[in-house]
C-alpha positions in Angstrom: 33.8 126.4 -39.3 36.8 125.3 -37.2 35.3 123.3 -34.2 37.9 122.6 -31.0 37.6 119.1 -29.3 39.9 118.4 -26.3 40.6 114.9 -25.0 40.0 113.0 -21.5 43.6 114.1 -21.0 43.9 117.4 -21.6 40.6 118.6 -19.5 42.4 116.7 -17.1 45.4 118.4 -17.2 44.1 121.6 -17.6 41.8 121.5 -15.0 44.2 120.2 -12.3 46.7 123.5 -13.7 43.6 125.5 -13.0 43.2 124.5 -9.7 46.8 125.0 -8.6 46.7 128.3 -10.1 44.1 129.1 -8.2 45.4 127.9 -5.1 48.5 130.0 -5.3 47.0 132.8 -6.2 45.2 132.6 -2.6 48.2 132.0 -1.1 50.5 134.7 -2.4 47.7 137.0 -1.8 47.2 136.1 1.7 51.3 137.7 2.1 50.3 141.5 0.9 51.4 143.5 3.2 48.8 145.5 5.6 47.9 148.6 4.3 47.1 147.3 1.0 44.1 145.2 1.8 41.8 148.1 2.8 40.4 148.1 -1.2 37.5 146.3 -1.4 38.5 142.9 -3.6 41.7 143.0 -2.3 40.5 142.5 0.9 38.3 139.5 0.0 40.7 137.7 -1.7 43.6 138.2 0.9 40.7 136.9 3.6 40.2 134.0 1.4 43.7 133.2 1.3 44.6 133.7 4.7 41.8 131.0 5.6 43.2 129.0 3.2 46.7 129.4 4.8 45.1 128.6 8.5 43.3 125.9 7.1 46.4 123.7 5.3 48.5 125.0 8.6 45.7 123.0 10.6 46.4 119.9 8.5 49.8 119.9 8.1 50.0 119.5 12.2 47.1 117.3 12.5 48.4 114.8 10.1 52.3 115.7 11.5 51.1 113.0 14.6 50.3 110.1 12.0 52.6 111.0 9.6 54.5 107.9 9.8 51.4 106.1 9.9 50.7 106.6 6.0 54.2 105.7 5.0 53.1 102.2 3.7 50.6 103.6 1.7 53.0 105.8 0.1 55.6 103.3 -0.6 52.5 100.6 -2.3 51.4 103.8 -4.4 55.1 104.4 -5.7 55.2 100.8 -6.3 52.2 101.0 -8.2 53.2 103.6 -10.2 56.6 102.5 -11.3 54.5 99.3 -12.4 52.5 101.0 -14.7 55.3 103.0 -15.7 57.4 100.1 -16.6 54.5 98.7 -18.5 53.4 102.1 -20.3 57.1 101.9 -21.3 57.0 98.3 -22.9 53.9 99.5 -24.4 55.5 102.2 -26.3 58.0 100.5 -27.7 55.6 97.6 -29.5 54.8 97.5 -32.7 52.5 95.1 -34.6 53.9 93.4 -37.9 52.5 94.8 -40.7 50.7 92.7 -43.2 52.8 91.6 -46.0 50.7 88.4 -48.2 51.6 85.7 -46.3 50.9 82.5 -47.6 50.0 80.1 -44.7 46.8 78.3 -45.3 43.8 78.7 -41.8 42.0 75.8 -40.3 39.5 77.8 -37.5 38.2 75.6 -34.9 35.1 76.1 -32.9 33.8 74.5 -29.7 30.4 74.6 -29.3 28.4 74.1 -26.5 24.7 75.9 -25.0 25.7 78.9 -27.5 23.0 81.2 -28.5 22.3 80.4 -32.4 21.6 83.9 -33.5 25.1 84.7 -32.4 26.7 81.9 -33.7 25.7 82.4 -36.8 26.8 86.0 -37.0 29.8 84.5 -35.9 30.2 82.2 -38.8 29.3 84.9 -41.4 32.4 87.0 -39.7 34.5 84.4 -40.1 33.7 83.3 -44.1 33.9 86.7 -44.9 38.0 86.5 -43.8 38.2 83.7 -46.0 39.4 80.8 -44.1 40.6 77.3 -46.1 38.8 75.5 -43.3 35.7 75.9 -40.5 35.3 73.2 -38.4 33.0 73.3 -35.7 32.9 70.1 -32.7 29.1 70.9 -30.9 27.5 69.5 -28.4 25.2 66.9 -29.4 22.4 67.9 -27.0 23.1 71.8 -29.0 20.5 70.5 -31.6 19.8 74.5 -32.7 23.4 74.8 -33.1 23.6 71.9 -35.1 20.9 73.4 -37.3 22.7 76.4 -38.3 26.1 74.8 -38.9 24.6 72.5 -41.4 22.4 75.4 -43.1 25.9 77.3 -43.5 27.8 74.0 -44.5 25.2 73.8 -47.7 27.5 74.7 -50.5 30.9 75.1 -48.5 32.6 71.7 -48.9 34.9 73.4 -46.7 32.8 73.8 -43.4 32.9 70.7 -41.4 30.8 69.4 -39.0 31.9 67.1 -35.5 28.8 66.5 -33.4 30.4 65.0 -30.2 29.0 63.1 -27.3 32.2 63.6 -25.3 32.1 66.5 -22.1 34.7 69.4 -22.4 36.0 72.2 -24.4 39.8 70.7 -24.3 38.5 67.5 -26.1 36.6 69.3 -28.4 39.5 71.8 -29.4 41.5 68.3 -29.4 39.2 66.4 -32.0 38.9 69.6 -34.0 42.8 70.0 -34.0 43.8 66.5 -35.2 41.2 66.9 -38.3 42.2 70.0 -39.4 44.3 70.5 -42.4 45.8 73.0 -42.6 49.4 75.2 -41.7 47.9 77.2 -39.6 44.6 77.0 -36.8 42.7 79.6 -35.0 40.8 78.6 -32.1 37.6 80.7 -31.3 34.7 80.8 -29.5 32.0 80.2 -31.0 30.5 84.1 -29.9 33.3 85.6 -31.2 33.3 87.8 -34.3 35.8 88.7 -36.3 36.8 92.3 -38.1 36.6 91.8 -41.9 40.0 91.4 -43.3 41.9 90.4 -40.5 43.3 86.9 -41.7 46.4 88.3 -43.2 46.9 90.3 -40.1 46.9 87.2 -38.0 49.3 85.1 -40.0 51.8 87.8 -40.7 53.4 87.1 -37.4 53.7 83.5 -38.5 56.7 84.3 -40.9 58.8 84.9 -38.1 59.6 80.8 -37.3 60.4 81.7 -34.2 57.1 82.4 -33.3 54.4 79.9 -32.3 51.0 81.5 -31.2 49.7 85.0 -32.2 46.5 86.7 -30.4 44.4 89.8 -31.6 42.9 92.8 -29.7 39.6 92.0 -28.4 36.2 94.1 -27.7 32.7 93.6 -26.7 30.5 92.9 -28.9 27.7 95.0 -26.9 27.9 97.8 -24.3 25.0 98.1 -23.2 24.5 97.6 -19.5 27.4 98.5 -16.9 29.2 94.9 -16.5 29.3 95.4 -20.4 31.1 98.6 -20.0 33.5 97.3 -17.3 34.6 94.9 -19.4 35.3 96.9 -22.4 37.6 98.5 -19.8 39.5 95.6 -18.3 40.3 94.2 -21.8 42.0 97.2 -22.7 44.1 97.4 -19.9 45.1 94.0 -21.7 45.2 95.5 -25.1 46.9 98.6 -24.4 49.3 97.7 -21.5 49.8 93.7 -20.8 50.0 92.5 -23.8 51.5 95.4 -25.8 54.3 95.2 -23.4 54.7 91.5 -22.8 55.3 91.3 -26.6 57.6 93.9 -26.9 59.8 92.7 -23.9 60.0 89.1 -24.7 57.3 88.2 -27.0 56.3 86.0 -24.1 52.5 86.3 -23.0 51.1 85.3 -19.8 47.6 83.6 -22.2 46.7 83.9 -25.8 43.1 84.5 -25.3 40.4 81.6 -26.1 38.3 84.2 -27.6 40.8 83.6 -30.9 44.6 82.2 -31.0 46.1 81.0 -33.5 48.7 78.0 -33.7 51.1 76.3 -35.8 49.3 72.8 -35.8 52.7 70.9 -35.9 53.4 72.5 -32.8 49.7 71.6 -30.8 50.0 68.0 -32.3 52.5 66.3 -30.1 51.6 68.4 -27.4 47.8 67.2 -27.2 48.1 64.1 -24.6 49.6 66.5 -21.9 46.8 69.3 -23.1 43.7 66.6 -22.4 45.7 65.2 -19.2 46.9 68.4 -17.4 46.9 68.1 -13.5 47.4 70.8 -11.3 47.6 70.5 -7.6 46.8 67.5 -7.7 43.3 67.5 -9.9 43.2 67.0 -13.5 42.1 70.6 -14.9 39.6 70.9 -17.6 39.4 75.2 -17.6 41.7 77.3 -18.8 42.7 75.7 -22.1 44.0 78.7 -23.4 46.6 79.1 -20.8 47.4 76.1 -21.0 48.4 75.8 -24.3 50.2 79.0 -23.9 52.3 77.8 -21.5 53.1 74.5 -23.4 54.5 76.2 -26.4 56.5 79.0 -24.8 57.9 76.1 -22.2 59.5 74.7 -25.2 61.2 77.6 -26.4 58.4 79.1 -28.9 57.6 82.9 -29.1 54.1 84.8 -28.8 52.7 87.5 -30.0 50.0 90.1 -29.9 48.8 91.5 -33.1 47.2 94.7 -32.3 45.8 95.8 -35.6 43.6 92.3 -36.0 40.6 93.3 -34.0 38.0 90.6 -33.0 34.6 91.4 -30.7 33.1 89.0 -28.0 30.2 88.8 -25.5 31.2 90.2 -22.5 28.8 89.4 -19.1 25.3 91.7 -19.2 24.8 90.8 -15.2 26.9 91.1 -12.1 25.8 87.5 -11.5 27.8 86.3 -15.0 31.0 89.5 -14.6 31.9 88.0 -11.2 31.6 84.1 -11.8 33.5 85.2 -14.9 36.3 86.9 -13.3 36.5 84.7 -10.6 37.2 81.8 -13.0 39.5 84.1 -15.1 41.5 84.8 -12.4 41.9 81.1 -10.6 42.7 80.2 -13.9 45.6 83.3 -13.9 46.7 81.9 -10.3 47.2 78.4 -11.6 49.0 79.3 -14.3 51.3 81.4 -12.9 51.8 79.7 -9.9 52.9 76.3 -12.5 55.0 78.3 -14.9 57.5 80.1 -12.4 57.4 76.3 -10.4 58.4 74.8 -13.7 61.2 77.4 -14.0 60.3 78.3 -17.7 59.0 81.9 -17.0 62.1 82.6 -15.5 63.8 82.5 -18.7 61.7 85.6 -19.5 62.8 88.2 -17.1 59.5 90.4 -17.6 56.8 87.7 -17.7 58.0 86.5 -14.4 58.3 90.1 -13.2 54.6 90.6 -14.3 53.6 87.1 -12.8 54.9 87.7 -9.2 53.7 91.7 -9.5 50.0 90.1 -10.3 50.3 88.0 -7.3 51.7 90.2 -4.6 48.5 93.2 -5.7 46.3 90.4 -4.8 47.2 91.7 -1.5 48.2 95.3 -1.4 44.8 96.2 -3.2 43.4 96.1 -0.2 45.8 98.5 1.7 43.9 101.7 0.0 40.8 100.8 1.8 42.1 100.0 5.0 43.8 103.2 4.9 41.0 105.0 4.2 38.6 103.8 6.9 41.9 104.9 9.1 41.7 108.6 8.0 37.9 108.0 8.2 38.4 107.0 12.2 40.8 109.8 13.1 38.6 112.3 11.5 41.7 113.0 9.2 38.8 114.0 6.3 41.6 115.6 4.1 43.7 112.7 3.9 40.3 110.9 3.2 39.5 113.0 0.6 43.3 113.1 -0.9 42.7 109.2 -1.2 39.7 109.7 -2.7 40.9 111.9 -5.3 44.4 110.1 -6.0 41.9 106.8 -6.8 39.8 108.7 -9.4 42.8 110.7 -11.0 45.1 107.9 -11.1 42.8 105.3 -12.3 41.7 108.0 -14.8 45.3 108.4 -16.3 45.7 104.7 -16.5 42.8 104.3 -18.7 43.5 107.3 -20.8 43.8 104.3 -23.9 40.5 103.3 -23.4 39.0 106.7 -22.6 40.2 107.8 -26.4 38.8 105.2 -27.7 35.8 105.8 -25.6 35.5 109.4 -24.0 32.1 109.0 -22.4 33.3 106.3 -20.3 35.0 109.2 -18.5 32.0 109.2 -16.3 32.5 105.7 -15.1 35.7 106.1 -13.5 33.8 106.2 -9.9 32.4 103.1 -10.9 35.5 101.6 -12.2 37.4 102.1 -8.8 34.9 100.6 -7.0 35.2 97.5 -9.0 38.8 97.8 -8.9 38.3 96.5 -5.5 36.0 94.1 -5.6 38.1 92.6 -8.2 41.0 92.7 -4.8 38.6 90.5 -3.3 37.8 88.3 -6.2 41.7 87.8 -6.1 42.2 86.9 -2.7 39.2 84.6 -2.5 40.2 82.8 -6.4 43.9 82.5 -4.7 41.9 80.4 -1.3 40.1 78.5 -3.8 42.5 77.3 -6.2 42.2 73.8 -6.7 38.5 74.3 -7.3 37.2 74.1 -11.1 33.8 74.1 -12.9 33.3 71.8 -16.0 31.8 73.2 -18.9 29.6 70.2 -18.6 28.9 68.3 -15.2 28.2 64.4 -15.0 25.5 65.0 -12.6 23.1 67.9 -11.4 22.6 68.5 -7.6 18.7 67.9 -6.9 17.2 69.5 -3.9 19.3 69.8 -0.6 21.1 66.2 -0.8 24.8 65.3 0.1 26.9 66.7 -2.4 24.9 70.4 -2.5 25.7 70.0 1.4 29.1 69.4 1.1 29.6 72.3 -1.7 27.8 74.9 0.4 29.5 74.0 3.9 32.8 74.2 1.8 31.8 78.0 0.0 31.3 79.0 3.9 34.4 77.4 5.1 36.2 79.6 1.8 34.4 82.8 2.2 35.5 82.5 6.3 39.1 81.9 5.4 38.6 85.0 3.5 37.1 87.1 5.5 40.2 86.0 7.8 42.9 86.6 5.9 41.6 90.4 5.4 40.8 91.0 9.1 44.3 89.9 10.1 45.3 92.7 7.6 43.6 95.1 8.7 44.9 94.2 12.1 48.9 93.9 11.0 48.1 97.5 9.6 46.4 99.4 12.7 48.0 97.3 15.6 51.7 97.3 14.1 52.5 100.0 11.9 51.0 102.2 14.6 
């Protein structure tokens, strides 16, 4: 039997033509002369249209009064739109390197600190299964269960190595597992991260170009399961569908190959390891965002990246809206560093797009929040159609932007609400990871904060002094918007 399935996109498209069929059809109806609407349907529908006439009439002068008023709003959205555009376009024209027997020999690396063993071992299985010349995993030494299950798996694999180290910090431990590594070629991954079988010779094809110096695969949850899950799945394949197909395609020049798994020529991390373990930023020596990091220290020197869509790798995404916003939050400082030091150091320059997509990341940090403030306008004047126009515009346009993620998953079509929502909480994530910058957790502290003493004190009276500057900063919007533009 032949069985028709239609797409996200085309029940989209077909019922927004529909709709303005519909609506025309009112319209032109509502013109028939008199003296044709005396038949009984007829009548109906040319009273329908009619009110609909009236009713868009009424609008059209109501909003005529604010009309200039909305003008910003328009200008952002057309902004926002030839962004994507621009991207969508860079998108199209990548195209991954197909896999042709490359001959460079793997070293993967894996931190490991507090990691659940199950996973961890799942993890390891994933990667065997690929083949690698080399495993070497640096754990914590207070990760005794970790410890367990490396040396269970390094039983009969002389070439699974063990570093159990007493020093803090996931840049040290990438560094000590770096400098013993062997081989051409490593791969540094988490230690929840699972691979796709086969993808070794995916990852290293890129490698054959010598131009190239790091290469990063397409990454999914490992789990979707609860709704920060979900919204994660979504977010990464913005990156995997838009950021980094693009960034690749215009430069091969990416703003982070992802900690989850990069891979490296190790001559090029060598030399480059003392400015790795000693990187200061405004002032503080950093310890997160290693990944960036290294990014930027390779492509500073001249070396390209890539992003090797048809190696796919799965990761733990956050299960709680405790762990999705500290997660983002520290995600997107990191992004703000980074950018802020590469476009200061004058390298990203060099790369027309990259900077492009830098400076575009920053300024939404701000306009974001315009669609809300507008919309508690048109709540205000009682301008409900305008209201509900912005309403719709979010859900359709955000719904066309993930059209790549909802054919991969269609039944996240019903999460679009939800997705715009977040959408703007991540606008206030921005702003408020932009106020504190210089701030940075450790994956390990030197002390734990005991009851209410000095330093938790000083932390909380500093989160109140942040989330105040916040709070600030979008007042004084909203204010520029209604007392100015007005």
């Amino acid at each position: 039997m032949l069985r028709l399935s239609y797409s996200p996109t085309v029940w989209t498209a077909t019922s927004v033509l529909f709709l303005s069929l519909v609506l025309v059809s009112l319209l032109l109806v509502s013109l028939i002369p008199l003296g044709f609407d005396s038949f009984g349907i007829v009548k109906i529908v040319k009273g329908m249209g009619v009110s609909l006439a009236d009713y868009l009439g009424s609008v059209i002068i109501k909003l005529e009064e604010h009309f200039w008023f909305y003008i910003p709003l328009g200008i952002v959205g057309i902004w926002r739109w030839l962004v994507w555009g621009v991207k969508k376009t860079g998108a199209a024209l990548y195209k991954p390197i197909p896999e042709n027997a490359s001959n460079y020999t793997l070293s993967i690396i894996t931190p490991v600190y507090d990691e659940n063993p199950e996973t961890f071992n799942l993890a390891l299985q994933s990667w065997e299964r690929n083949k690698p010349d080399e495993i070497i995993a640096v754990i914590d030494e207070r990760d005794k269960d970790c410890i367990r299950v490396f040396q269970t798996f390094c039983k009969r694999r002389p070439w699974a190595k063990l570093i159990v180290t007493p020093k803090p910090g996931k840049r040290q431990a990438l560094a000590d597992g770096i400098l013993e590594a062997k081989n051409e070629i490593v791969a540094l991954v988490d230690s929840d991260t699972i691979w796709d079988s086969k993808i070794k010779g995916k990852l290293l094809e890129p490698f054959s170009n010598p131009a190239i110096g790091g290469v990063t695969p397409r990454n999914h949850p490992v789990r979707r399961q609860s709704i920060w899950e979900k919204m994660t799945d979504v977010f990464w394949d913005m990156r995997n569908y838009y950021d980094l197909p693009s960034q690749t395609a215009m430069g091969s020049a990416l703003t982070c190959l992802t900690g989850r798994t990069s891979l490296y020529r190790r001559e090029i991390l060598l030399p480059r390891l003392a400015k790795f373990l000693n990187e200061i930023l405004l002032g503080k020596r950093k310890e997160p965002g290693e990944d960036k990091c290294l990014t930027r220290l390779i492509q500073r020197d001249g070396w390209k990246t890539y992003y090797q869509s048809t190696a796919v790798i799965y990761s733990v995404a956050a299960s709680d809206f405790k762990t999705f916003i500290t997660q983002r939050l520290r995600w997107t400082r990191n992004s703000h560093n980074s950018d802020l030091v590469s476009l200061l150091d004058g390298w990203a320059w060099r790369h027309p797009y990259l900077a492009f997509y830098m400076i575009d990341r920053f300024i939404s940090t701000f306009t974001l929040f315009l669609g809300p403030i507008f919309l508690g306008i048109s709540i205000y004047y009682h301008q409900f159609t305008v209201t509900l126009a912005i309403l719709a515009l979010w859900l359709v346009g955000r719904g066309i932007k993930i059209l790549p993620h909802l054919r991969r998953r269609p039944e996240d079509i019903l999460l679009v609400p939800i997705f715009v929502a977040i959408n703007f909480l991540m606008a206030l994530i921005k702003l408020y990871a932009l106020i504190t910058i210089r701030e940075q957790k450790w994956i390990r502290e030197h002390y734990q904060l005991k009851g209410f003493g000095r330093k938790t004190r000083e932390r909380v009276l500093a989160k109140i002094k942040d989330m105040i500057l916040t709070t600030e900063i979008i007042v004084s919007m909203v204010i520029f918007v209604v007392y100015v533009l007005r």
